[in-house]
N, CA, C and O atoms as a GROMACS GRO file, in nm:
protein
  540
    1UNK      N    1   3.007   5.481  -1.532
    1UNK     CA    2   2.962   5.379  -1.443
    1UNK      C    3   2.863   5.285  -1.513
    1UNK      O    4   2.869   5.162  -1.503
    2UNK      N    5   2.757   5.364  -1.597
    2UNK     CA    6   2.664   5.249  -1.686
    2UNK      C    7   2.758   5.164  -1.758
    2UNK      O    8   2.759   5.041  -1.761
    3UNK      N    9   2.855   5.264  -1.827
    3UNK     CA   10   2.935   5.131  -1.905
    3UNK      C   11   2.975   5.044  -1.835
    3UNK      O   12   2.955   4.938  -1.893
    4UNK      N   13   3.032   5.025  -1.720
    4UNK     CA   14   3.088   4.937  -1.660
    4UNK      C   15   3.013   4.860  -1.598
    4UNK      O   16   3.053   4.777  -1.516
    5UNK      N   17   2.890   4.879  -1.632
    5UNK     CA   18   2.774   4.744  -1.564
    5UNK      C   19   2.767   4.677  -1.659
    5UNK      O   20   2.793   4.557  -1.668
    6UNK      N   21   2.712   4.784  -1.781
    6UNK     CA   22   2.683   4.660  -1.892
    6UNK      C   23   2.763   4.636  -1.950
    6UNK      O   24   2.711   4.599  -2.056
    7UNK      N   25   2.898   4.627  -1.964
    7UNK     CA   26   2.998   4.587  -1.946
    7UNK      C   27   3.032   4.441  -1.914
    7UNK      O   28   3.069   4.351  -1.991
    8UNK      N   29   3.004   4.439  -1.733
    8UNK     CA   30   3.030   4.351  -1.671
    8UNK      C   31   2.915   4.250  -1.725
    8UNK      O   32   2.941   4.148  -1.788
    9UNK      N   33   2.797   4.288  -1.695
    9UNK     CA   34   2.680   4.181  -1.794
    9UNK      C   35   2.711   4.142  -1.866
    9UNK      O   36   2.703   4.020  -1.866
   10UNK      N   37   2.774   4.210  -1.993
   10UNK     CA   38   2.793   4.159  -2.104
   10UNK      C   39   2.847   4.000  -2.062
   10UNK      O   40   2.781   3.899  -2.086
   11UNK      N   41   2.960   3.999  -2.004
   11UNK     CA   42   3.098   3.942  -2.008
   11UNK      C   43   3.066   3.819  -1.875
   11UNK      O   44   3.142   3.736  -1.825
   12UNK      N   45   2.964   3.842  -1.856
   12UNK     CA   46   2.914   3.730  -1.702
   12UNK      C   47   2.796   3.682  -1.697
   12UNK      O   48   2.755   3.593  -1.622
   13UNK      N   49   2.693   3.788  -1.842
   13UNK     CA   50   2.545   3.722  -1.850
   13UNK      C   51   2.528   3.528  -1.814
   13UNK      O   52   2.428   3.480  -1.760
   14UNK      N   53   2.626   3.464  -1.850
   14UNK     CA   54   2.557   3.327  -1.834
   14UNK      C   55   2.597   3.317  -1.678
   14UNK      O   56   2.491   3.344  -1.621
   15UNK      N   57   2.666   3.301  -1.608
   15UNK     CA   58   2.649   3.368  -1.482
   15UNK      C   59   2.535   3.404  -1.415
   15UNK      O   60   2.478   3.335  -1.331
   16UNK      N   61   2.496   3.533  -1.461
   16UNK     CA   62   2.347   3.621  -1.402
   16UNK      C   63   2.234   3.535  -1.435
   16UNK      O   64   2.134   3.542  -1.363
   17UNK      N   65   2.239   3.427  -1.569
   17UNK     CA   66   2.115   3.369  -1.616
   17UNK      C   67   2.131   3.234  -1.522
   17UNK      O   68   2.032   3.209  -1.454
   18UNK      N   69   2.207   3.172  -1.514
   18UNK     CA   70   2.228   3.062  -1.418
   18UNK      C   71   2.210   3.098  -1.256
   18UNK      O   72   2.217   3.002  -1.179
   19UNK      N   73   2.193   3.199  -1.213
   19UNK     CA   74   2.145   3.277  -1.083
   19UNK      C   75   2.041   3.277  -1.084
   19UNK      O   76   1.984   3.232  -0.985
   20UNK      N   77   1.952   3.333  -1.208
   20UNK     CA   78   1.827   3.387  -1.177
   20UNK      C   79   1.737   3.232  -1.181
   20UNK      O   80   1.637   3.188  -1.123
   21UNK      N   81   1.837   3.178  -1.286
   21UNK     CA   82   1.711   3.050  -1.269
   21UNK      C   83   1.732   2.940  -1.176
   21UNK      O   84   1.660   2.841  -1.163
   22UNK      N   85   1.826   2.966  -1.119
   22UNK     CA   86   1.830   2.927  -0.985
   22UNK      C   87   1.745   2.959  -0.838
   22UNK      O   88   1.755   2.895  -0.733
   23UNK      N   89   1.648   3.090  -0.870
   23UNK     CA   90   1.634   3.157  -0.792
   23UNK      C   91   1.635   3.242  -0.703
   23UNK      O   92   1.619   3.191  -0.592
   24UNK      N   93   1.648   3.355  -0.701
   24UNK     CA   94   1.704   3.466  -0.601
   24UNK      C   95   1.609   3.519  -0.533
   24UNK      O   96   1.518   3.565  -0.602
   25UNK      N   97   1.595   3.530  -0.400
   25UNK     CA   98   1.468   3.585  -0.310
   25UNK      C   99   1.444   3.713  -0.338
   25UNK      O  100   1.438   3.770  -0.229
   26UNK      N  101   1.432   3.763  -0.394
   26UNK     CA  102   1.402   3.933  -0.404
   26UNK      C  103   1.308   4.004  -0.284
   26UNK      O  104   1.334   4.108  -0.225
   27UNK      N  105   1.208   3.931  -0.266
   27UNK     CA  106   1.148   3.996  -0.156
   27UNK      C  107   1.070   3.861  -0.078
   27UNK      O  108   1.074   3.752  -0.135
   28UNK      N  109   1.001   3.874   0.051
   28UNK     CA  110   0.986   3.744   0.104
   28UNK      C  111   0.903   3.657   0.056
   28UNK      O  112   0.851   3.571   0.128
   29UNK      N  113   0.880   3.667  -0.064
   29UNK     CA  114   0.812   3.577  -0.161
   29UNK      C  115   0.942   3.478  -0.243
   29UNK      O  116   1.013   3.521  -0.334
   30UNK      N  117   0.945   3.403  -0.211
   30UNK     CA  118   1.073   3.346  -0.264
   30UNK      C  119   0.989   3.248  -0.443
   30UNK      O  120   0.876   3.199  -0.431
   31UNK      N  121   1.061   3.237  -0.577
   31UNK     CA  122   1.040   3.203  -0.664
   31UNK      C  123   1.128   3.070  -0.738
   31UNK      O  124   1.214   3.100  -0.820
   32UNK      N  125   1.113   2.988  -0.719
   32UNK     CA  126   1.192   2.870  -0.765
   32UNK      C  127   1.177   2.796  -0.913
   32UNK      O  128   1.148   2.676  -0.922
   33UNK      N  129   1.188   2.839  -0.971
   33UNK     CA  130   1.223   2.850  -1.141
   33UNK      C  131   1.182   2.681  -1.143
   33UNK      O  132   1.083   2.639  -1.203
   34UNK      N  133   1.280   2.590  -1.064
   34UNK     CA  134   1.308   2.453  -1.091
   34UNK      C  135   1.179   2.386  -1.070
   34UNK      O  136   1.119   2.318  -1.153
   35UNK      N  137   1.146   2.410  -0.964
   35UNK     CA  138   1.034   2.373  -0.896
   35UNK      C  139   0.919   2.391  -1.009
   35UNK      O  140   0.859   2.300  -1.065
   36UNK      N  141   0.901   2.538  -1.029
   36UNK     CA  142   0.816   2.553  -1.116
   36UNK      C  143   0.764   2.437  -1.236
   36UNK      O  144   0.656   2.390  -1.270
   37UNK      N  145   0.931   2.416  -1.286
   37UNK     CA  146   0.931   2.380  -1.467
   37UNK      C  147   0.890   2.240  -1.420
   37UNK      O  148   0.840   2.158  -1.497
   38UNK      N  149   0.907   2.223  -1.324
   38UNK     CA  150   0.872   2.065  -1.284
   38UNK      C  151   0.754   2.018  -1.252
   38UNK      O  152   0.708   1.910  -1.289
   39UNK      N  153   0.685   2.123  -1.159
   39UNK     CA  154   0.536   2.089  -1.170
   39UNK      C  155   0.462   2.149  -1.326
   39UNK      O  156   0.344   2.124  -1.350
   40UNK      N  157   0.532   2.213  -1.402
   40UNK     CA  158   0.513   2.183  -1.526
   40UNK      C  159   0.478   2.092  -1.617
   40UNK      O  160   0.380   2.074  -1.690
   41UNK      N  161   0.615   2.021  -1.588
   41UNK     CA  162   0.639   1.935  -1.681
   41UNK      C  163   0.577   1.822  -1.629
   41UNK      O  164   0.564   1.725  -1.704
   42UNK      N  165   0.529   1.815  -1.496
   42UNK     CA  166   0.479   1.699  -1.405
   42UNK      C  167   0.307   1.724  -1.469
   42UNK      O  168   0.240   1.624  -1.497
   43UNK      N  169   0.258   1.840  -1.483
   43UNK     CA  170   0.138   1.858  -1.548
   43UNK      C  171   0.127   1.793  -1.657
   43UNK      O  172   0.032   1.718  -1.677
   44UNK      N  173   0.252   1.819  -1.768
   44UNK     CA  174   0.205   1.792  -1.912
   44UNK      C  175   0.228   1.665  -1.932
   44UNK      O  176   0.158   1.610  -2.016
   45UNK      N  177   0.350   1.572  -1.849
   45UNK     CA  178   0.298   1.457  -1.834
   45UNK      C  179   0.198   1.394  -1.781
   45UNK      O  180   0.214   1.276  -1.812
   46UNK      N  181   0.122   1.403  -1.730
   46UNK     CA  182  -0.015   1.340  -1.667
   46UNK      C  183   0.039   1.308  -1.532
   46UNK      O  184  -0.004   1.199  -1.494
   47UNK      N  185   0.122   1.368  -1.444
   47UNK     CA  186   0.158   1.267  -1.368
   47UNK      C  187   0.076   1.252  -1.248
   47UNK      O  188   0.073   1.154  -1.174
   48UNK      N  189  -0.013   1.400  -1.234
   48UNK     CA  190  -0.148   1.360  -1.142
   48UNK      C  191  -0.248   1.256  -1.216
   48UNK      O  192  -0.345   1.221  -1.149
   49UNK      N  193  -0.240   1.226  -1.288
   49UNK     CA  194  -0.364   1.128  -1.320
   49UNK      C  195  -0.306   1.021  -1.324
   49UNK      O  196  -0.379   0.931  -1.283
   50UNK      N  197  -0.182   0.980  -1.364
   50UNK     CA  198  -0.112   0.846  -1.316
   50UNK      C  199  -0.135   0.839  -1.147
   50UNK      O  200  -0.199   0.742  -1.105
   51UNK      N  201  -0.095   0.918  -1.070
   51UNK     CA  202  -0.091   0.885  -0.929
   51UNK      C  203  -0.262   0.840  -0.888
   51UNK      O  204  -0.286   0.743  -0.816
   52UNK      N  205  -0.384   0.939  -0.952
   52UNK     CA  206  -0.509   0.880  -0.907
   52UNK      C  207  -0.512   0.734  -1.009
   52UNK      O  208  -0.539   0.653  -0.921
   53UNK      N  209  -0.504   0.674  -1.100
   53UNK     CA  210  -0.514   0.598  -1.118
   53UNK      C  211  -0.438   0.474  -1.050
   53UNK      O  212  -0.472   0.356  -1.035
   54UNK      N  213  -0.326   0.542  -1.017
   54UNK     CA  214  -0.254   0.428  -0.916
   54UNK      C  215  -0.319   0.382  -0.789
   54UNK      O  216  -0.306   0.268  -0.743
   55UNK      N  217  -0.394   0.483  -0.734
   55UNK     CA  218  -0.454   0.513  -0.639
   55UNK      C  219  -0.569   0.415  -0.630
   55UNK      O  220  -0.600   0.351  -0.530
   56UNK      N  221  -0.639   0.412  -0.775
   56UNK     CA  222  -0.776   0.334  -0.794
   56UNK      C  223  -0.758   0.170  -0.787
   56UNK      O  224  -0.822   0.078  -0.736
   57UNK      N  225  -0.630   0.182  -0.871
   57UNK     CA  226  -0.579   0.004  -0.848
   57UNK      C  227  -0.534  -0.039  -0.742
   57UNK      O  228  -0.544  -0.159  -0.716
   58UNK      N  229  -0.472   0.052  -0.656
   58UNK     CA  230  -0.433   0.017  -0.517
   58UNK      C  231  -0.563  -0.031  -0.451
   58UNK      O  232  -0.545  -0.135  -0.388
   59UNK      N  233  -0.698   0.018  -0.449
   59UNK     CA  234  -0.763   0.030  -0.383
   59UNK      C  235  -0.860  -0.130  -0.471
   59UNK      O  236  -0.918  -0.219  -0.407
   60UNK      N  237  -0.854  -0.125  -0.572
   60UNK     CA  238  -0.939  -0.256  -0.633
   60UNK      C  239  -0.847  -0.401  -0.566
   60UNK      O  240  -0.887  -0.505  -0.514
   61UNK      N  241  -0.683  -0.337  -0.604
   61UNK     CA  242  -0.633  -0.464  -0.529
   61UNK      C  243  -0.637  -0.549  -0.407
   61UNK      O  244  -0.627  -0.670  -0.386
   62UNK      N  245  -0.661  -0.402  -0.306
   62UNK     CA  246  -0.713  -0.418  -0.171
   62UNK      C  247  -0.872  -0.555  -0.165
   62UNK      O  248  -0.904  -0.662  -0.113
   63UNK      N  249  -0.923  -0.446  -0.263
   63UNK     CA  250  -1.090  -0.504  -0.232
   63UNK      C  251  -1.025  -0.729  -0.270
   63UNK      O  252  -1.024  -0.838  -0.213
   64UNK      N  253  -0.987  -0.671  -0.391
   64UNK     CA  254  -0.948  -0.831  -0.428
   64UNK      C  255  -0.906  -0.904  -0.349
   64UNK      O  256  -0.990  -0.982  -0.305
   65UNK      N  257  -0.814  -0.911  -0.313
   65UNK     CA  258  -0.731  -0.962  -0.136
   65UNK      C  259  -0.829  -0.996  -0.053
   65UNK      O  260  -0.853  -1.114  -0.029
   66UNK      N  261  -0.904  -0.885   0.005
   66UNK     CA  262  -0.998  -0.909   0.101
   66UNK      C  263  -1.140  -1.039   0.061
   66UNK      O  264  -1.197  -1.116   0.138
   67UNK      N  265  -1.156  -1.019  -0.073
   67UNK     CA  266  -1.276  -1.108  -0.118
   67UNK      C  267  -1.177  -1.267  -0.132
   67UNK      O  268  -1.223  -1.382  -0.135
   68UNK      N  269  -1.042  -1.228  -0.138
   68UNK     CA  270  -0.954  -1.365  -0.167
   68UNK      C  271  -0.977  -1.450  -0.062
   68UNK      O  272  -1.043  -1.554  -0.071
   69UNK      N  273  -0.898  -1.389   0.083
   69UNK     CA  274  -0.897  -1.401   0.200
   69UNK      C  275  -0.988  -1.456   0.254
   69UNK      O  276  -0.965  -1.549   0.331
   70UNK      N  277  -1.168  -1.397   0.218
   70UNK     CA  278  -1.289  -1.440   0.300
   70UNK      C  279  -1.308  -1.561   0.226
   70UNK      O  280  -1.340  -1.668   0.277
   71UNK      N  281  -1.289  -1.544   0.112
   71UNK     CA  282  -1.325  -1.717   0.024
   71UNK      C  283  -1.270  -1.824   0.056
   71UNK      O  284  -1.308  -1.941   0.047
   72UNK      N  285  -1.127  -1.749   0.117
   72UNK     CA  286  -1.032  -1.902   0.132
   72UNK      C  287  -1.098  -1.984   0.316
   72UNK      O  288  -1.125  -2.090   0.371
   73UNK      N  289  -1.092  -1.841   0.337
   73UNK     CA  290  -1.129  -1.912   0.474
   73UNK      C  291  -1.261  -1.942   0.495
   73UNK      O  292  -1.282  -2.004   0.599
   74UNK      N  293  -1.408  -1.902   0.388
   74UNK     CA  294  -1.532  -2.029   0.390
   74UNK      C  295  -1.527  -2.107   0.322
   74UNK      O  296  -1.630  -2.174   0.307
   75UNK      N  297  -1.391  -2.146   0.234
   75UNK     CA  298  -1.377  -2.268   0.187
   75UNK      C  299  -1.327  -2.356   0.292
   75UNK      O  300  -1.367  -2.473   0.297
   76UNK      N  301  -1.247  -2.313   0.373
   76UNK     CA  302  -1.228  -2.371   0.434
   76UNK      C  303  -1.295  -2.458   0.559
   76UNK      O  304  -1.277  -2.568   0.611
   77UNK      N  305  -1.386  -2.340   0.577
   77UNK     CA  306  -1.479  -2.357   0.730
   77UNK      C  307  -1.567  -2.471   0.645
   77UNK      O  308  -1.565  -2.576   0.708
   78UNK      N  309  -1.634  -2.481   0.535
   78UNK     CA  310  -1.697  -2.574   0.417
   78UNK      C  311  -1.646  -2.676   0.440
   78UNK      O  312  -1.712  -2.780   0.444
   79UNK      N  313  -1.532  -2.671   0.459
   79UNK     CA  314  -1.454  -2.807   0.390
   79UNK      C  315  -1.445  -2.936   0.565
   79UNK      O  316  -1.430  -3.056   0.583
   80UNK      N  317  -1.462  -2.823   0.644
   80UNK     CA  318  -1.442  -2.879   0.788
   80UNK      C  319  -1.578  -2.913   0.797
   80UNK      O  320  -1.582  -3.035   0.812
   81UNK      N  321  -1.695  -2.864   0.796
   81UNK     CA  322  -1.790  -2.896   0.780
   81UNK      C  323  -1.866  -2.993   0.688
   81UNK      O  324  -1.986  -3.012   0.708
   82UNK      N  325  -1.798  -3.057   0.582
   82UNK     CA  326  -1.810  -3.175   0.480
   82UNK      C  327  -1.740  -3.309   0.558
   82UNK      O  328  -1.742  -3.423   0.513
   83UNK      N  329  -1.675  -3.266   0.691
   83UNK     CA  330  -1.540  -3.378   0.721
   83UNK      C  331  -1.450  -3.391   0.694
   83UNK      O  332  -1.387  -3.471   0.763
   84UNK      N  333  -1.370  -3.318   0.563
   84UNK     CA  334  -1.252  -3.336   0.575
   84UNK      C  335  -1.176  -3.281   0.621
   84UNK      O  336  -1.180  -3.159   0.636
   85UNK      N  337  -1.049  -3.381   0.670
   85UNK     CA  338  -0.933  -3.309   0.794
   85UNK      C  339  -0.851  -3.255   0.747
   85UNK      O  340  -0.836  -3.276   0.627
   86UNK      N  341  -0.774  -3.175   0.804
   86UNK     CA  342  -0.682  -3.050   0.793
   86UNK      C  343  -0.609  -3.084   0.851
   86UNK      O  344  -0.643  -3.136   0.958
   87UNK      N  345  -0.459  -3.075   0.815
   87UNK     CA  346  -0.328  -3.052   0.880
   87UNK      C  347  -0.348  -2.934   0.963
   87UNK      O  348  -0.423  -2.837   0.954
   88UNK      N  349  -0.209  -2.992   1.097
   88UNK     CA  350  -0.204  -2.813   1.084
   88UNK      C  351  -0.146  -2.752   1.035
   88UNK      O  352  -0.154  -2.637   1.078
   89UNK      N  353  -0.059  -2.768   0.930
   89UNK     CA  354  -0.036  -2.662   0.896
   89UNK      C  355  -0.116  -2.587   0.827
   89UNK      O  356  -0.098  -2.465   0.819
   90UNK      N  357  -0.217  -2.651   0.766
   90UNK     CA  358  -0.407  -2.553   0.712
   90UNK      C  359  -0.428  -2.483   0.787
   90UNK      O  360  -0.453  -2.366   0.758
   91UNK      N  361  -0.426  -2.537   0.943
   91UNK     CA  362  -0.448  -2.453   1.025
   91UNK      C  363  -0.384  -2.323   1.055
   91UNK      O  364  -0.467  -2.234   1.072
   92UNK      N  365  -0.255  -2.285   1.068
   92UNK     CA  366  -0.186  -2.237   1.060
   92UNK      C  367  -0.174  -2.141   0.970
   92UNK      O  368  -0.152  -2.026   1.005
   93UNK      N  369  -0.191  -2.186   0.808
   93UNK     CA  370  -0.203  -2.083   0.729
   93UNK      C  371  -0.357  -2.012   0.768
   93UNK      O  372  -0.346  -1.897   0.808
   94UNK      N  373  -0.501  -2.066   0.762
   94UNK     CA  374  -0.506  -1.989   0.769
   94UNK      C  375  -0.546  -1.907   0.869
   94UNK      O  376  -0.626  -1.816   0.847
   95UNK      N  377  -0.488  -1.931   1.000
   95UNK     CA  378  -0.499  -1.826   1.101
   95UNK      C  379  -0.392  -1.734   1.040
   95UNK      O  380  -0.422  -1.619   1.074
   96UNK      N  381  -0.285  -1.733   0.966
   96UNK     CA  382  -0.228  -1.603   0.921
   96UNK      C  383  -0.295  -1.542   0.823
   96UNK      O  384  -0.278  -1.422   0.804
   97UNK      N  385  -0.354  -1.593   0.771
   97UNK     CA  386  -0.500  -1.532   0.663
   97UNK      C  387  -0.562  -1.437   0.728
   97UNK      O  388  -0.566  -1.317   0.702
   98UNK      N  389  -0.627  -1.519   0.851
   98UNK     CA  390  -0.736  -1.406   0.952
   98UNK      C  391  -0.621  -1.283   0.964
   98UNK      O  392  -0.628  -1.176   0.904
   99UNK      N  393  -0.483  -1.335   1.084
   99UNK     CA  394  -0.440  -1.200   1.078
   99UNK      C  395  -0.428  -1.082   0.986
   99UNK      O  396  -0.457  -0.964   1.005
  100UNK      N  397  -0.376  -1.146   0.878
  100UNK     CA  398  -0.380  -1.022   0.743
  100UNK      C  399  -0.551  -0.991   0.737
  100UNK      O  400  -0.562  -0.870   0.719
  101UNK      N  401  -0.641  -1.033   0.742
  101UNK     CA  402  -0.792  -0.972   0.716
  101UNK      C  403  -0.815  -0.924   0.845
  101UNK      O  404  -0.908  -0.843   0.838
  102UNK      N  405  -0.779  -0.935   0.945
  102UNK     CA  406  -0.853  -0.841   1.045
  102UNK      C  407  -0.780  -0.751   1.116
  102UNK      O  408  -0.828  -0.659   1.182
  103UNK      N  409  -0.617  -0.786   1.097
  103UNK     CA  410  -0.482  -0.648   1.189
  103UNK      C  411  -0.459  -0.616   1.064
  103UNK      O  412  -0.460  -0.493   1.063
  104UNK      N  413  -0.443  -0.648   0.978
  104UNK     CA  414  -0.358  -0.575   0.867
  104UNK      C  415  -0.421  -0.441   0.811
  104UNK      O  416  -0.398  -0.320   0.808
  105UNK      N  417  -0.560  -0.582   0.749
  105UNK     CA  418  -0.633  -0.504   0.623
  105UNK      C  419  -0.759  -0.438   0.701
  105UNK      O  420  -0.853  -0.410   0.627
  106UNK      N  421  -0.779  -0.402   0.864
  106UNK     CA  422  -0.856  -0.437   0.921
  106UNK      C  423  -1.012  -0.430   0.881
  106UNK      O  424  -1.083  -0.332   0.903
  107UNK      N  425  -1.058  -0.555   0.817
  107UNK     CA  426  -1.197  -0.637   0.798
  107UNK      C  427  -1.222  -0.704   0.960
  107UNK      O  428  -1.154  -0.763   1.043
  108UNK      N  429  -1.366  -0.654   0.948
  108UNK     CA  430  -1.478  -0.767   1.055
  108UNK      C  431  -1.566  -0.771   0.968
  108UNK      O  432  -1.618  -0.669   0.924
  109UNK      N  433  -1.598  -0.891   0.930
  109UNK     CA  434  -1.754  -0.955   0.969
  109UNK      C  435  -1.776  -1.073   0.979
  109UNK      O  436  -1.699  -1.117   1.064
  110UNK      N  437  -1.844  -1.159   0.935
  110UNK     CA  438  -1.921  -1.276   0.973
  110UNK      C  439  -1.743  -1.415   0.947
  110UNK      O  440  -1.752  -1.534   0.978
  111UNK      N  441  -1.628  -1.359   0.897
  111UNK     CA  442  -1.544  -1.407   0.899
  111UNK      C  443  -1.528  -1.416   1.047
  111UNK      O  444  -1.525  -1.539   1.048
  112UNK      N  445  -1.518  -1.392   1.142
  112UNK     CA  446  -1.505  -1.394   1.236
  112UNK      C  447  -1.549  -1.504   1.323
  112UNK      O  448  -1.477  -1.575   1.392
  113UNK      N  449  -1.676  -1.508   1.310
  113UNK     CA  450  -1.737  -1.654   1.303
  113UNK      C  451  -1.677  -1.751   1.242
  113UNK      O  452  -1.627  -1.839   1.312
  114UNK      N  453  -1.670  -1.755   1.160
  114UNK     CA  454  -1.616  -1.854   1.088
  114UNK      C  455  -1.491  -1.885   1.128
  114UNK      O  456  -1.461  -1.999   1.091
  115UNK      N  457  -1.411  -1.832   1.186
  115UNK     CA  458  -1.255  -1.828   1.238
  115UNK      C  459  -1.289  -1.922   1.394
  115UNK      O  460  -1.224  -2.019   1.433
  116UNK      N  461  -1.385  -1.871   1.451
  116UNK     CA  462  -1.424  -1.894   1.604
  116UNK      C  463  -1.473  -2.064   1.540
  116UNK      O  464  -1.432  -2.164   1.600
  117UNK      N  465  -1.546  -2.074   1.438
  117UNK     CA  466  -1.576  -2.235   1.413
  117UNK      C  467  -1.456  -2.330   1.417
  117UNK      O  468  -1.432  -2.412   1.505
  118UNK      N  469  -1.366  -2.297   1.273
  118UNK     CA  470  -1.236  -2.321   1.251
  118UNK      C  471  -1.165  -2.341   1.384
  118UNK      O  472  -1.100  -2.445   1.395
  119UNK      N  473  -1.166  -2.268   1.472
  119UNK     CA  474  -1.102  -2.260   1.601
  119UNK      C  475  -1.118  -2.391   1.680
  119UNK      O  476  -1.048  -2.480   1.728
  120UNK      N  477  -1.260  -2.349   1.666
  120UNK     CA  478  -1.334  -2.521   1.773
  120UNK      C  479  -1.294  -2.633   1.694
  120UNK      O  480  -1.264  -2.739   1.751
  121UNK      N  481  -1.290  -2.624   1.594
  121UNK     CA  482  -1.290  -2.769   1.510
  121UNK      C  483  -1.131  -2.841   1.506
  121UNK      O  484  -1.102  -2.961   1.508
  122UNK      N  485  -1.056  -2.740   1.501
  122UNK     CA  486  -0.920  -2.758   1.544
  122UNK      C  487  -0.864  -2.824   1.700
  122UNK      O  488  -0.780  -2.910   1.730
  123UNK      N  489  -0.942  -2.751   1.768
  123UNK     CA  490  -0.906  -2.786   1.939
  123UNK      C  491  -0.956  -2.920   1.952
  123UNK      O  492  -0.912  -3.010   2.022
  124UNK      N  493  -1.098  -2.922   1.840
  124UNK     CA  494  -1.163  -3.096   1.851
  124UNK      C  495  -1.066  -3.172   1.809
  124UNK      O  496  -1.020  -3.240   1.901
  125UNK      N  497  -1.004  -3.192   1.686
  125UNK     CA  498  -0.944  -3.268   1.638
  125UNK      C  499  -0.821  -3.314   1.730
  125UNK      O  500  -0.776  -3.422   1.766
  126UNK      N  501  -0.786  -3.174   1.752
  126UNK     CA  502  -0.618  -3.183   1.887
  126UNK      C  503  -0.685  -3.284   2.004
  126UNK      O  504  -0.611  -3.378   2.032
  127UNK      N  505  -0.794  -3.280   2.067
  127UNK     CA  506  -0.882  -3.364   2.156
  127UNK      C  507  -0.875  -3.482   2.084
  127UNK      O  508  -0.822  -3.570   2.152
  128UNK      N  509  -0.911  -3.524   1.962
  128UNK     CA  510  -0.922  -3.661   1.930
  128UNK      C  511  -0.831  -3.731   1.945
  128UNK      O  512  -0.835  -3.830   2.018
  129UNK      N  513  -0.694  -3.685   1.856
  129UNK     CA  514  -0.563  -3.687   1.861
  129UNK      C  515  -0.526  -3.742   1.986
  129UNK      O  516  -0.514  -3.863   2.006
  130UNK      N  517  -0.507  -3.641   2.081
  130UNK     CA  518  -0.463  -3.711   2.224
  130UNK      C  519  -0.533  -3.806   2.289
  130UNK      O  520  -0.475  -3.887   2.362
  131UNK      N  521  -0.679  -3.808   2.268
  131UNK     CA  522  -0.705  -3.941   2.323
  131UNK      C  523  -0.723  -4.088   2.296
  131UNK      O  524  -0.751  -4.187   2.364
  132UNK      N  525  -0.684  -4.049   2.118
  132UNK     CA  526  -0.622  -4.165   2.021
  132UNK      C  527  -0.524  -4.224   2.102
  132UNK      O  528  -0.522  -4.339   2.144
  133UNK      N  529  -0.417  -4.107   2.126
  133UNK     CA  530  -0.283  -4.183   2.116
  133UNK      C  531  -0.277  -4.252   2.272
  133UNK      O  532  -0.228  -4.363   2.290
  134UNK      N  533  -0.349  -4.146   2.412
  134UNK     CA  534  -0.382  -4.227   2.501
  134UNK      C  535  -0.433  -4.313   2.574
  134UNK      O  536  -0.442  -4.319   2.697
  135UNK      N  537  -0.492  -4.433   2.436
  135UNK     CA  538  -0.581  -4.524   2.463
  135UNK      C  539  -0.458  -4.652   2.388
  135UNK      O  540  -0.487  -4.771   2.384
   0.00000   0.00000   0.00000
């Protein structure tokens, strides 16, 4: 009977080795060979320190955006406040500015104000406008 096991081993080992490293539950600890060699090999490549570094630039890019966003729109509130006029479509962009800085990315602060100025100064101009054209 031994002969005929190792026997059969002999003659099927790549078989039995392609099983085992496949994984076989032996008891309810289950062992996954693949898994393993991968967070292995995921170690010896760095690939946790690629992901925190991805992580860090994600997060500088964020900050950048947000300092983009507040600049554009007190350049803007500046620029209404010097007198010069704005289309709307200025207008327009940047009330989609605010949205991305306050639903998106959600920022509050003193932008907010500044949006509520922008706001008035817009409704003024729409006021001038119409009573330009109805005179």
């Amino acid at each position: 009977m031994q002969e005929l096991i190792q026997e059969w081993l002999h003659y099927h080992s790549v078989l039995v080795s392609i099983l085992l490293l496949i994984g076989i539950e032996i008891s309810p600890v289950k062992w996954n060979p693949i898994t393993w060699f991968g967070k292995l090999w995921g170690k010896l490549l760095g690939i946790d320190d690629l992901k925190e570094q991805i992580k860090e630039i994600d997060k500088k890019v964020d900050e950048n955006e947000r300092d983009r966003i507040r600049y554009e729109i007190l350049q803007f509130a500046g620029s209404l406040r010097n007198g010069l006029t704005r289309t709307s479509t200025d207008y327009q962009h940047i009330e989609e500015l605010y949205s991305k800085y306050h639903d998106t990315m959600h920022c509050n602060s003193y932008i907010t104000s500044e949006m509520e100025y922008i706001r008035a100064q817009k409704n003024k101009s729409k006021r001038k406008r119409t009573n330009s054209v109805d005179k």
